[in-house]
N, C-alpha and C positions, 0 to 999 in steps of 0.2 A: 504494500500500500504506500503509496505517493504522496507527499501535503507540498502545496505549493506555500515558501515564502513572502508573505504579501507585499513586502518591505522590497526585497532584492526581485522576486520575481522566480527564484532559484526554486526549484524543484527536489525534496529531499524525500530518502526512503525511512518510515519511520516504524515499520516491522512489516517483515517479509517470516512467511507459515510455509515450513515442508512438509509436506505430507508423504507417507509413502504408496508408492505407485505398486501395486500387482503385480503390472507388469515385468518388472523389473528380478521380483523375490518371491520364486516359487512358492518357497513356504507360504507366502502369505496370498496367492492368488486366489485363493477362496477361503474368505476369511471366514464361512460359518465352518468349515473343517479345521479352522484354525483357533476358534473357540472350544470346538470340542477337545480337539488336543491339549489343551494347554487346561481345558476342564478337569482331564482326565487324569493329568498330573498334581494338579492342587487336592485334586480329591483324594489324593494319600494324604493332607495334612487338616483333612475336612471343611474345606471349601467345596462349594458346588457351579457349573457352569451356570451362567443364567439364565432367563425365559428365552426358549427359541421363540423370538417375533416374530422373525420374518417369516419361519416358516409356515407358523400362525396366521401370517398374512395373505402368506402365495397361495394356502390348502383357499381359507374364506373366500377369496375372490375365485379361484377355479370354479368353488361350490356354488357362486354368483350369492353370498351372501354378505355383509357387512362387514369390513375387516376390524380388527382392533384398533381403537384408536393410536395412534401414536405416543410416546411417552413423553411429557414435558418435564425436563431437567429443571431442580433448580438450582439456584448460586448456593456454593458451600456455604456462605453466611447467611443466608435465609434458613439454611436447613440444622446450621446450629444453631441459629435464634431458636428454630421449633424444639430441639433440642431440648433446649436451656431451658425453656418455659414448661416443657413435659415432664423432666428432674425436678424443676421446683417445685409445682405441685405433686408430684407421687411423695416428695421429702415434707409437703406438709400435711400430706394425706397419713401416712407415717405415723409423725408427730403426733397428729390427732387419736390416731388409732392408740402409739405409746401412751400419751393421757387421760386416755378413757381406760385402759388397763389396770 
């Protein structure tokens, strides 16, 4: 991505994203076999892969019925706000429960 200096007129780059390309690394040319692989290996220390979507996706729309919606991510700090605010209360749910004992 580009920003033009409005001053000078100069054109500067102010973060450039690589990605990796398929094409390039076998291993990862299909990356749903490449989830499962890498599933397959954490699952000796009790991780598990996660929801196959897409394939979720592909069967629904074949069957012509409504596919999953999509998932919306959120920002790491929204998600420890929720966090934080679900520990406080279970911590004064707790407490309460401790004083009525």
């Amino acid at each position: 991505m580009t920003r033009t200096d409005k001053k000078t007129g100069e054109k500067k780059v102010i973060a450039t994203r690589q990605m990796l390309q398929p094409s390039k690394f076998d291993v990862i040319e299909d990356y749903e076999h490449a989830q499962d692989s890498v599933g397959e290996w954490f699952s000796e220390i009790g991780l598990d892969r996660g929801e196959r979507r897409k394939e979720a996706y592909r069967e629904a729309v074949a069957k012509g019925e409504t596919p999953p919606p999509k998932r919306i991510h959120s920002k790491t700090r929204d998600w420890r706000r929720k966090k934080d605010l679900e520990l406080t209360k279970r911590e004064r749910d707790l407490e309460t429960r401790s004083a009525a004992v």
